[in-house]
TORNU-230207 format. One line per 5 residues: number of its first residue (from 0); their letters; for each residue x, y, z of N, C-alpha, C. Coordinates in steps of 0.1 Angstrom, whole numbers, plus 5000, padded with zeros to 4 digits. Last residue first. Layout:
N
NUM	A	X Y Z X Y Z X Y Z  ...
//
This chain:
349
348	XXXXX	5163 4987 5397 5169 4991 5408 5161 4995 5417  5156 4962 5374 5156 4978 5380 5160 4978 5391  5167 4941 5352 5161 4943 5365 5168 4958 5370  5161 4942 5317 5173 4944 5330 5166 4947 5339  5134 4926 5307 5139 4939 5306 5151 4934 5320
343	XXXXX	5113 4903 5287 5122 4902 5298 5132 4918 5297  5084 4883 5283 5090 4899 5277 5100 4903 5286  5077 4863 5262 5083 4861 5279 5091 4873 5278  5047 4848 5250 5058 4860 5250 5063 4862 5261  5031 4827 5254 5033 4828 5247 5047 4835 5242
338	XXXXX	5024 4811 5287 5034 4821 5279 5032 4823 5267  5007 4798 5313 5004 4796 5299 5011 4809 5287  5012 4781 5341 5012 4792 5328 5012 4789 5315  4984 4776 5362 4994 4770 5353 4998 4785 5345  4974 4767 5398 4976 4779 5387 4987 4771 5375
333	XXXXX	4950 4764 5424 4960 4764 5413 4961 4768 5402  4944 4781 5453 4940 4776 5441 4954 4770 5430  4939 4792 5485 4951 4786 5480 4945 4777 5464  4924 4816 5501 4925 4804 5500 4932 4802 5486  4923 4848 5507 4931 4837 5514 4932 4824 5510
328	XXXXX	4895 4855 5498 4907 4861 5500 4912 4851 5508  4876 4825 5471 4878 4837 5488 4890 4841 5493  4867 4826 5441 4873 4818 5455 4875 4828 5466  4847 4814 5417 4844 4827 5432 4855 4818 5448  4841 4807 5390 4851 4802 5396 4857 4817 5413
323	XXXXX	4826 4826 5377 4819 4813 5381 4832 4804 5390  4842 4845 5361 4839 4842 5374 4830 4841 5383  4874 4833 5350 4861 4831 5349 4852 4832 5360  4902 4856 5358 4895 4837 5359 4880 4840 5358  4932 4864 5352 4922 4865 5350 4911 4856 5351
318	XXXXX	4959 4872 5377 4947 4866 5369 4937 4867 5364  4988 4885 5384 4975 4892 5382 4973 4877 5376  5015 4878 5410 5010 4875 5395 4995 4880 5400  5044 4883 5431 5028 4884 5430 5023 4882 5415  5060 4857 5457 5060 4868 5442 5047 4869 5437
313	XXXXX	5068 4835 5473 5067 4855 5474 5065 4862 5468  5069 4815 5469 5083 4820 5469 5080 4833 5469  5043 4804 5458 5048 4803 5470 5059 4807 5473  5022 4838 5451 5034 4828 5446 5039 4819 5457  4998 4857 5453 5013 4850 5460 5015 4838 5457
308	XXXXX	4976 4874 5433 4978 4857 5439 4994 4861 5441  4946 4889 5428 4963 4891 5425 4968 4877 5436  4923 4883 5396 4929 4878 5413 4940 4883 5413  4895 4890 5388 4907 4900 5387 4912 4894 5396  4867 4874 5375 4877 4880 5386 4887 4883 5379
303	XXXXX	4844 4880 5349 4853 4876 5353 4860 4881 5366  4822 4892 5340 4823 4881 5339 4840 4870 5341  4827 4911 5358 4811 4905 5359 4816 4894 5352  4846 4917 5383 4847 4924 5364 4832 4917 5358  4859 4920 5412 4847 4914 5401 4850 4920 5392
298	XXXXX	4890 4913 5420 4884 4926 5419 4871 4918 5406  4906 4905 5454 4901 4901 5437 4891 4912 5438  4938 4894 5470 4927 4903 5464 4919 4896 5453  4955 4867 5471 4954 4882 5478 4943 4892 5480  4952 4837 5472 4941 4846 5471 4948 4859 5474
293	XXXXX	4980 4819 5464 4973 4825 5474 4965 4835 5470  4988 4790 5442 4987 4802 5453 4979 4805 5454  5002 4759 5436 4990 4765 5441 4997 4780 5445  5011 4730 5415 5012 4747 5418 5000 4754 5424  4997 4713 5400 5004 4709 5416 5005 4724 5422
288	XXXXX	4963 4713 5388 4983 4720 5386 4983 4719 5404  4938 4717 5388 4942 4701 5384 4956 4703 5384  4929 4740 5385 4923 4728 5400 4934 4715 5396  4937 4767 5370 4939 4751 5371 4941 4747 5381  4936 4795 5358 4931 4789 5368 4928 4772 5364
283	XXXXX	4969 4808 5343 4955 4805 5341 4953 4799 5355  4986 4834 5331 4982 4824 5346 4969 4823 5345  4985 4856 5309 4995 4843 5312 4995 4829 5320  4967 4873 5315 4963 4865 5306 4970 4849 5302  4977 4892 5331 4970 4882 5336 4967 4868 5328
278	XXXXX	5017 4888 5319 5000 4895 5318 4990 4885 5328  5049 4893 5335 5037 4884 5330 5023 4893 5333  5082 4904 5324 5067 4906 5327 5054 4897 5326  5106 4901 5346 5097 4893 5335 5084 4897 5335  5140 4913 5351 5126 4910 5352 5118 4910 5343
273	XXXXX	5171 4899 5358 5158 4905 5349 5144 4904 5362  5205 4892 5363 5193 4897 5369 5182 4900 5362  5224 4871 5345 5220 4885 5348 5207 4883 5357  5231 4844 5337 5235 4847 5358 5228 4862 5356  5246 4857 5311 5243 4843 5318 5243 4848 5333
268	XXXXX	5245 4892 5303 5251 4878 5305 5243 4866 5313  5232 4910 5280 5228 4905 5293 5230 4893 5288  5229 4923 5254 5236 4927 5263 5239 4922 5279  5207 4908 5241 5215 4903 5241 5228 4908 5249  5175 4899 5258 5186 4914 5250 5200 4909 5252
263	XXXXX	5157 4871 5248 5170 4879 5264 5179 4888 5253  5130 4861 5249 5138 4869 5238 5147 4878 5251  5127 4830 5261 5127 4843 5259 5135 4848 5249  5113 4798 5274 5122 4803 5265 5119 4820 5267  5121 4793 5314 5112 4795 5300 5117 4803 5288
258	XXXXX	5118 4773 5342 5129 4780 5330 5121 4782 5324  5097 4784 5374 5102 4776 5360 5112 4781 5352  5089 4803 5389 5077 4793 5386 5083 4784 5375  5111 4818 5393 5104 4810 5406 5089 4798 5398  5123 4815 5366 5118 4825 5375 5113 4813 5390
253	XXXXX	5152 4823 5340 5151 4813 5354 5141 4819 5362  5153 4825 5306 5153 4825 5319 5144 4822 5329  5170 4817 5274 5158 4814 5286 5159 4823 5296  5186 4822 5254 5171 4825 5249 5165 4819 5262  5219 4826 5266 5206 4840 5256 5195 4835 5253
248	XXXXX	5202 4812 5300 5214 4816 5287 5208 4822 5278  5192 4825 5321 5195 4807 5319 5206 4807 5306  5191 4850 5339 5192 4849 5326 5199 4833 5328  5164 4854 5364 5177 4853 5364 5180 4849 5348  5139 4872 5380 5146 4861 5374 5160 4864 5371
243	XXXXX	5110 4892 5396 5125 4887 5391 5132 4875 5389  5080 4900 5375 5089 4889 5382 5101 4887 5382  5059 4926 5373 5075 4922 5370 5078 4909 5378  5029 4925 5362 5034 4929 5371 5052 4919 5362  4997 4938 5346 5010 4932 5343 5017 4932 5357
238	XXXXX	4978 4957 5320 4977 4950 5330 4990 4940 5336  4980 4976 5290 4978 4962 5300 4979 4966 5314  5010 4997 5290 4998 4989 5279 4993 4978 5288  5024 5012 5307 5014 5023 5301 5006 5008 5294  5041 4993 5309 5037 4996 5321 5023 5001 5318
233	XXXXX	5051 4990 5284 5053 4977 5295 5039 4982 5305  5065 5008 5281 5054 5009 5276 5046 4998 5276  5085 5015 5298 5075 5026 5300 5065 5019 5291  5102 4993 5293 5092 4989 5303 5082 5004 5302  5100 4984 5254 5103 4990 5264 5097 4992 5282
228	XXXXX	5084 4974 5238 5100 4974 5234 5109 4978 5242  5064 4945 5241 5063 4957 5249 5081 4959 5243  5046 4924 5230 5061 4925 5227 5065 4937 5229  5016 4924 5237 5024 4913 5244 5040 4915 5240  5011 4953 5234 5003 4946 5247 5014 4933 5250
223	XXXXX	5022 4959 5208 5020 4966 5221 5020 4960 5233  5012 4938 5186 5026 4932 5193 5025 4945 5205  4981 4945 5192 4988 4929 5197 5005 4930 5201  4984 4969 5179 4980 4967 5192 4987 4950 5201  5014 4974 5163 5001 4971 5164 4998 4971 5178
218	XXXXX	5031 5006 5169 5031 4990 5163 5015 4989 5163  5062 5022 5182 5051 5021 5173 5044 5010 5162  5069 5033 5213 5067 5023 5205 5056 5028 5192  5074 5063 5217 5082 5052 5224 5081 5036 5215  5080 5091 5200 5074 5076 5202 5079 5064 5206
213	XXXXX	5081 5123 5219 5087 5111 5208 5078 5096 5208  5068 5138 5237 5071 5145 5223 5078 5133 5216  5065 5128 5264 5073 5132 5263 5078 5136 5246  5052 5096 5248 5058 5103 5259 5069 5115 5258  5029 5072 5231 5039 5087 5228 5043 5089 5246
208	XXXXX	5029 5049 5209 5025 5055 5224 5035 5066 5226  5009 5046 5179 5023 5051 5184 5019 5058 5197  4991 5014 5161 4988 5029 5178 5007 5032 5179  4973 5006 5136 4987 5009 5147 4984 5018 5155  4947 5002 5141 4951 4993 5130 4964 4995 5136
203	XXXXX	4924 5013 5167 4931 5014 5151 4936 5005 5152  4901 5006 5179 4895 5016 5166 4906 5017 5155  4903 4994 5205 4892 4992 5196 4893 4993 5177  4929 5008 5211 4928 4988 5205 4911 4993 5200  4921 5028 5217 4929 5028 5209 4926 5014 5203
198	XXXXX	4904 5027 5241 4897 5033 5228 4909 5029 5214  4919 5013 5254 4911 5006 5252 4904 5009 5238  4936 5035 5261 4942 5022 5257 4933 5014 5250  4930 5069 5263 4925 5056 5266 4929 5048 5257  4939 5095 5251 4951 5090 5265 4937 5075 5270
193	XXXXX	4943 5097 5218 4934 5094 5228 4943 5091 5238  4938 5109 5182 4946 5110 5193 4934 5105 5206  4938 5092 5151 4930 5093 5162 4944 5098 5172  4936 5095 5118 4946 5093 5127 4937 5102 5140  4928 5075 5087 4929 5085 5098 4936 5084 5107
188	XXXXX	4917 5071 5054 4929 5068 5063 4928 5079 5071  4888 5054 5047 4895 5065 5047 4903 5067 5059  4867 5040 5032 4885 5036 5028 4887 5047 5033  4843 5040 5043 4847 5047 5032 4862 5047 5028  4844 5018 5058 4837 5015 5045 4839 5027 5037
183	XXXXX	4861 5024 5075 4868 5015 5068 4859 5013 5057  4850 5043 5093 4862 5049 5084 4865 5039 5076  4828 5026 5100 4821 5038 5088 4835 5043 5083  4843 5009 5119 4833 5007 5108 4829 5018 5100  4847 5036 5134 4862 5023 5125 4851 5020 5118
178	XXXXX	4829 5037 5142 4834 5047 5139 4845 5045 5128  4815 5015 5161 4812 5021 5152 4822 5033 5143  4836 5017 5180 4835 5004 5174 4828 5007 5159  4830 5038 5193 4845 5033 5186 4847 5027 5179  4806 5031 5201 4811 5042 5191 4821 5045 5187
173	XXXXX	4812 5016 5222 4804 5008 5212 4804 5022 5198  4829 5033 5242 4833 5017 5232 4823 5015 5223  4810 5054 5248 4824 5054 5241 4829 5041 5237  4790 5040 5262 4788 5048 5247 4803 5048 5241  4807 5027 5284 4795 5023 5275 4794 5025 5262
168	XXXXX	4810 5050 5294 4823 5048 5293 4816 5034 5283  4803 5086 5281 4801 5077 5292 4809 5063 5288  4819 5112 5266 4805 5102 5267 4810 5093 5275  4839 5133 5261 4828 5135 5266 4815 5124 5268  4860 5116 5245 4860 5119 5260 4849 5123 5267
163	XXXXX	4857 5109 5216 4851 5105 5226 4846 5106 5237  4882 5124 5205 4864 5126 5200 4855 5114 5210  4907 5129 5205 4898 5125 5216 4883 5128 5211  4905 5143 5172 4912 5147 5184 4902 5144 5202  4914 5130 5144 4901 5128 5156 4910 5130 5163
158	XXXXX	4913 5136 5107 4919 5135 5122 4907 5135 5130  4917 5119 5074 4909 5121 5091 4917 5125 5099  4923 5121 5044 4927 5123 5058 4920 5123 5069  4910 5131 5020 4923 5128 5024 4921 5116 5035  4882 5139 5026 4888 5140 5027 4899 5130 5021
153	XXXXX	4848 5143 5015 4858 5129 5006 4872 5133 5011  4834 5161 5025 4837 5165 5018 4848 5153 5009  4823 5141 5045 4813 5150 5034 4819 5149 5028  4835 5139 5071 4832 5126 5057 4829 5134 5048  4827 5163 5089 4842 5160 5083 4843 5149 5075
148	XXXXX	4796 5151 5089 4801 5164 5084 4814 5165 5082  4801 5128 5101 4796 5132 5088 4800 5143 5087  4811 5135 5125 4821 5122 5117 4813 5130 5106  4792 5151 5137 4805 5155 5136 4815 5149 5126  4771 5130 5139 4768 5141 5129 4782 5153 5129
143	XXXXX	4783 5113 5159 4780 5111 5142 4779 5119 5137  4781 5131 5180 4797 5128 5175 4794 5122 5166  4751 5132 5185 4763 5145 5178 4775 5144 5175  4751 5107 5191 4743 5111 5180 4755 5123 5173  4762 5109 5218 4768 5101 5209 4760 5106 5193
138	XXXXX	4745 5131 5228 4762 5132 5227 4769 5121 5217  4717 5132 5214 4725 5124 5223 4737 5132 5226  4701 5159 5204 4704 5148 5203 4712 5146 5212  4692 5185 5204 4679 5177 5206 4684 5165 5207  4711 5207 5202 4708 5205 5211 4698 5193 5215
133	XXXXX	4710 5203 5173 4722 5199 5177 4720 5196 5193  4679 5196 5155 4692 5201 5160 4706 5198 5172  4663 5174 5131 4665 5178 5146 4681 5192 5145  4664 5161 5102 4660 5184 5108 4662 5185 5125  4672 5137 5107 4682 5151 5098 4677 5165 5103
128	XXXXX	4663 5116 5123 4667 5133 5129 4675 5139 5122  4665 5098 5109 4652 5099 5112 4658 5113 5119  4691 5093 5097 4684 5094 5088 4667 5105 5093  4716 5082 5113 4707 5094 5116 4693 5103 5110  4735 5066 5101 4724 5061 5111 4716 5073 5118
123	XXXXX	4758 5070 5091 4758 5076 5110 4743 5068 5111  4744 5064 5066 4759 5058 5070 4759 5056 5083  4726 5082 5063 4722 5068 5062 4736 5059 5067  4736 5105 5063 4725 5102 5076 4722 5086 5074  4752 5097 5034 4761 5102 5056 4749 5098 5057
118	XXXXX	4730 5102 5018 4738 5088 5018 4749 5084 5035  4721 5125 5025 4710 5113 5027 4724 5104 5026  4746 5142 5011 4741 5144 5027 4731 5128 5030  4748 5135 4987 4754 5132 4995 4754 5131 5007  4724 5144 4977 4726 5132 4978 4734 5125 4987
113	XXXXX	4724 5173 4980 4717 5166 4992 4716 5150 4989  4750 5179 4962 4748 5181 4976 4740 5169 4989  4734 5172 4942 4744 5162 4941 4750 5166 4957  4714 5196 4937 4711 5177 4939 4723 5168 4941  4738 5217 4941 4723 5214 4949 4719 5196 4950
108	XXXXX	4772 5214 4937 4755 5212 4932 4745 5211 4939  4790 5226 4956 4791 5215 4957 4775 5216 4945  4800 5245 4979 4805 5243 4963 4796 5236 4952  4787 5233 5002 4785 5246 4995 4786 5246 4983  4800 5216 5017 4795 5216 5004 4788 5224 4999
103	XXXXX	4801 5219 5046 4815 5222 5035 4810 5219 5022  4773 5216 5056 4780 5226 5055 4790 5230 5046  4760 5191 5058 4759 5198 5039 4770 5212 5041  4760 5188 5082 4762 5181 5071 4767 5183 5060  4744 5211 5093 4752 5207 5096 4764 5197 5087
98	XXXXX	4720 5196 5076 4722 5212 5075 4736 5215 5079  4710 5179 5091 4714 5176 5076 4720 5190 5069  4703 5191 5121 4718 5180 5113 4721 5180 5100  4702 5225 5111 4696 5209 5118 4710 5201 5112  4720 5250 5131 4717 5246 5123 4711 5229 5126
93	XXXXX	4727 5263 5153 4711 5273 5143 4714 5259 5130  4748 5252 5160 4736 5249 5170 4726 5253 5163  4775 5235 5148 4764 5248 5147 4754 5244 5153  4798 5217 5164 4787 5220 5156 4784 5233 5155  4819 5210 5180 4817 5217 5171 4809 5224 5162
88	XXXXX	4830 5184 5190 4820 5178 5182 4820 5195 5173  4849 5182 5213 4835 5190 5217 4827 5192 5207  4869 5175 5199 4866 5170 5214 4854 5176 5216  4865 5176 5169 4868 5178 5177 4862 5171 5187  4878 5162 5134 4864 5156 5141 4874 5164 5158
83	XXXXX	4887 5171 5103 4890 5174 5114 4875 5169 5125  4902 5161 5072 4889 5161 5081 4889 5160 5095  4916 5176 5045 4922 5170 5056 4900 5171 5062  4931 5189 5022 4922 5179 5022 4920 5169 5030  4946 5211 5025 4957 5197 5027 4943 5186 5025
78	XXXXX	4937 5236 5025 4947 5235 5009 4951 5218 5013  4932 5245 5050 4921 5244 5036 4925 5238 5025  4955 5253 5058 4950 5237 5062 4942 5236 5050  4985 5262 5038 4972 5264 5048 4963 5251 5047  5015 5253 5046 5002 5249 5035 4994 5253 5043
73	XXXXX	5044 5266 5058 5032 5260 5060 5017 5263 5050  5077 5272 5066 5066 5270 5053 5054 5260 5061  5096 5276 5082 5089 5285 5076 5079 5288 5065  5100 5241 5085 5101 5251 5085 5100 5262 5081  5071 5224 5069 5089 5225 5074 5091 5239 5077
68	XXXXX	5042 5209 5059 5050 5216 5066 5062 5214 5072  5034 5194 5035 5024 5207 5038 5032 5216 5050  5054 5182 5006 5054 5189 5020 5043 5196 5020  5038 5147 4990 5041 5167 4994 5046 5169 5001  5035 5121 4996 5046 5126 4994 5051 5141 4992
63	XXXXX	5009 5123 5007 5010 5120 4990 5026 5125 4986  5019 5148 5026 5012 5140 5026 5008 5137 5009  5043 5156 5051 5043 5150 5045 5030 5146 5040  5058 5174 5076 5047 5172 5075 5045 5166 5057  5097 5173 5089 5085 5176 5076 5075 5170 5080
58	XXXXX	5120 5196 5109 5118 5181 5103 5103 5189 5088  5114 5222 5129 5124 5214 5122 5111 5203 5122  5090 5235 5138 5106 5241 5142 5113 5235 5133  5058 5240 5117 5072 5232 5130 5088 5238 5128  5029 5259 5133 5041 5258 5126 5051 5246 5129
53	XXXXX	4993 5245 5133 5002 5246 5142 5019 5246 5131  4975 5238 5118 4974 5249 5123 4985 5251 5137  4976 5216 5100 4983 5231 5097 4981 5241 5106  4979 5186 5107 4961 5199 5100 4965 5211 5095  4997 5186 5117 4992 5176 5106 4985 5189 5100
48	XXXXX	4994 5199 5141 5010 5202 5134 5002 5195 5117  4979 5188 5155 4977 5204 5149 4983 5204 5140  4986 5160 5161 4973 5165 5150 4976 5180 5145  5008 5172 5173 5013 5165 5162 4997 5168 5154  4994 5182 5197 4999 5192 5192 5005 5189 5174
43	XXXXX	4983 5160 5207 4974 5172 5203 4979 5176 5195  5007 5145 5220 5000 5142 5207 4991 5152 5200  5018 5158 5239 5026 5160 5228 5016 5157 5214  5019 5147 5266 5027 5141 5260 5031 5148 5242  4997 5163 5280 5004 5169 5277 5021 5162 5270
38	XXXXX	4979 5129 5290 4980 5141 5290 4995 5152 5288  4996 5098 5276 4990 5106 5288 4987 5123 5284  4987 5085 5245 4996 5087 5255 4991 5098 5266  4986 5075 5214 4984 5072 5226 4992 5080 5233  4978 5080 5179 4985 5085 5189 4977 5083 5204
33	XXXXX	4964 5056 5158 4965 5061 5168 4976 5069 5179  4955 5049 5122 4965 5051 5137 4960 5057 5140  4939 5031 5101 4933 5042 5111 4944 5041 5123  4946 5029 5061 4952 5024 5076 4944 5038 5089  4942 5041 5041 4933 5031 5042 4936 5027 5057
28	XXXXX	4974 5043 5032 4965 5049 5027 4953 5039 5032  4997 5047 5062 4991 5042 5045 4978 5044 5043  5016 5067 5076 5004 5061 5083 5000 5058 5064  5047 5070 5095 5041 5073 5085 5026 5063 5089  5066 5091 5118 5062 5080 5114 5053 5079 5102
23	XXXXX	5091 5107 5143 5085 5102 5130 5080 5091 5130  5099 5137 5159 5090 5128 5158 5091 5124 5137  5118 5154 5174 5122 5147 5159 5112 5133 5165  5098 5159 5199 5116 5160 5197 5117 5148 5187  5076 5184 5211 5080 5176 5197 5094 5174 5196
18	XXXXX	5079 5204 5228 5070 5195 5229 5070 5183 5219  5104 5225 5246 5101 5210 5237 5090 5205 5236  5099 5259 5252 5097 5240 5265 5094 5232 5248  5097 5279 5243 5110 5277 5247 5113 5261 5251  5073 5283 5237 5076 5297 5246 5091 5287 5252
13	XXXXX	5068 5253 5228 5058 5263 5232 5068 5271 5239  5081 5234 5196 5085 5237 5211 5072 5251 5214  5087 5207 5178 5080 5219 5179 5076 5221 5189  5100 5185 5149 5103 5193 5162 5090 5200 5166  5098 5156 5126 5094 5167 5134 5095 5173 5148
8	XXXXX	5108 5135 5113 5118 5144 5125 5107 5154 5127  5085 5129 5093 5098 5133 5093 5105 5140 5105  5055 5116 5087 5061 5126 5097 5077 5126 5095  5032 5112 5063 5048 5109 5068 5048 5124 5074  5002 5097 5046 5010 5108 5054 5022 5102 5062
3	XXXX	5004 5075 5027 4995 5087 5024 5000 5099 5031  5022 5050 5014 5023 5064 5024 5010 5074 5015  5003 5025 4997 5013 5034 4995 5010 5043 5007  5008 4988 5000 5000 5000 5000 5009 5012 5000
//
């Protein structure tokens, strides 16, 4: 597939403080990334930087292989065929949805206008409240008629800046879910910013977890979660705790619950110190494994517990256990592992 948008080293600092330090990545034509990452990490400001409304210090803004921005040059946004969905949706309030809708098509022919408008309310599923207004609908309704209205015009490009945040935690997954479905039926390559993990795995295709103005990782959701490249991102994806172990030789190491194969960084000798990350998803619930530990906690999830279990050597592992399987703080279960990825980092200090 071919680059639709490339970031190149991009820099770009507020009143002197770095917010952008030579960010790069590219996103293909038809692909939905994600920028992840906690508050004031930087991603906002990469959407701005995309959209045009933000200058950069150094590097390039890239799209169909153009530059829309390097230094002292910037493409005005109107000129990048870009579609902008806000945190606060944006709308016009004097206007109805279908009205809303039809806004950037002005240009556009009258009949060939309101075709396009009926074909969105039929896409968002809003067909029955085109003359409602903006005040008469859901929060989730008005983040469709947000997506439509930046769909109209056949962008390029999507951006979504947290276009979720304001809905409830319910609405917000099942409109994630939705949202990817309507970017993927119109083939259209976007890029989501969000500090939720969950919103990210729902909706894109690669997520880059950002900290601090650079990308720490940039991948799929799967290799994120289980081939972490780093512990900050170890820590920031999932659910997880560290086990210390010891290096068996470059592809094993030694933990209290067994040898097991690994990917051991090869800068770390035989006998080194590590730690292992295991997910819940690693330690399963087995009545039938000689291996038993200890109830510490557990947290309901409805259809499942959340157990944190002591090891008999002192060491704590997360579970996840079906739960129809209701065991009581303190009593002693067994446990098997079940590894696929044995994500091993130099033991910390």
């Amino acid at each position: 597939m071919s680059v639709l948008l490339e970031l190149r080293g991009v820099s770009h600092a507020y009143d002197g403080r770095q917010v952008l330090d030579h960010l790069s990545f590219h996103v293909e034509k038809g692909a939905i990334a994600c920028l992840l990452g906690a508050s004031g990490c930087g991603k906002t400001t990469v959407l701005r930087a995309i959209a045009g409304f933000e200058p950069i210090l150094a590097g390039e803004v890239l799209l169909h292989g153009q530059v829309m921005s390097r230094k002292s040059l910037t493409v005005a946004p109107e000129r990048r065929r870009i579609g902008m969905v806000f945190q606060d949706y944006a709308l016009f309030p004097h206007l109805t949805v279908a009205r809303n809708i039809a806004f950037g098509l002005r240009d556009m022919p009258q009949a060939e206008r309101a075709q396009r408008v009926d074909e969105l309310l039929e896409t968002v599923g809003l067909a029955l409240v085109r003359n409602h207004y903006p005040h008469e609908l859901s929060g989730g309704q008005q983040q469709r008629v947000a997506l439509a209205r930046a769909l109209a015009p056949r962008p390029d490009l999507m951006l979504l800046d947290e276009p979720f945040s304001n809905l409830d935690v319910e609405m917000r997954e099942r409109l994630s879910l939705e949202v990817r479905d309507i970017l993927k039926y119109h083939h259209t390559t976007a890029v989501l910013v969000t500090h939720d993990q969950h919103e990210a795995f729902n909706i894109a295709d690669e997520i880059g977890l950002m900290t601090a103005g650079r990308i720490e990782q940039w991948d799929t959701p799967y290799r994120l979660y289980h081939e972490p490249k780093s512990r900050f991102v170890a820590d920031f994806i999932g659910q997880g705790v560290f086990l210390p172990g010891t290096v068996a030789n470059g592809t094993r190491v030694r933990l209290e619950l067994g040898t097991f194969e690994a990917r051991v960084p090869p800068e770390l000798p035989q006998g080194a110190m590590v730690d292992v990350l295991l997910r819940p998803d690693d330690i399963l619930h087995d009545d039938a494994s000689p291996l038993r530990a200890q109830v510490l906690h557990k947290a309901f999830r409805g259809a499942e517990f959340l157990y944190t279990l002591q090891l008999p050597g002192g060491g704590r592992v997360l579970s996840l256990v079906p739960s129809h399987h209701n065991h009581a703080v303190g009593e002693k279960i067994g446990i098997r592992l079940e590894i696929d990825h044995v994500v091993v980092f130099p033991r910390q200090a």
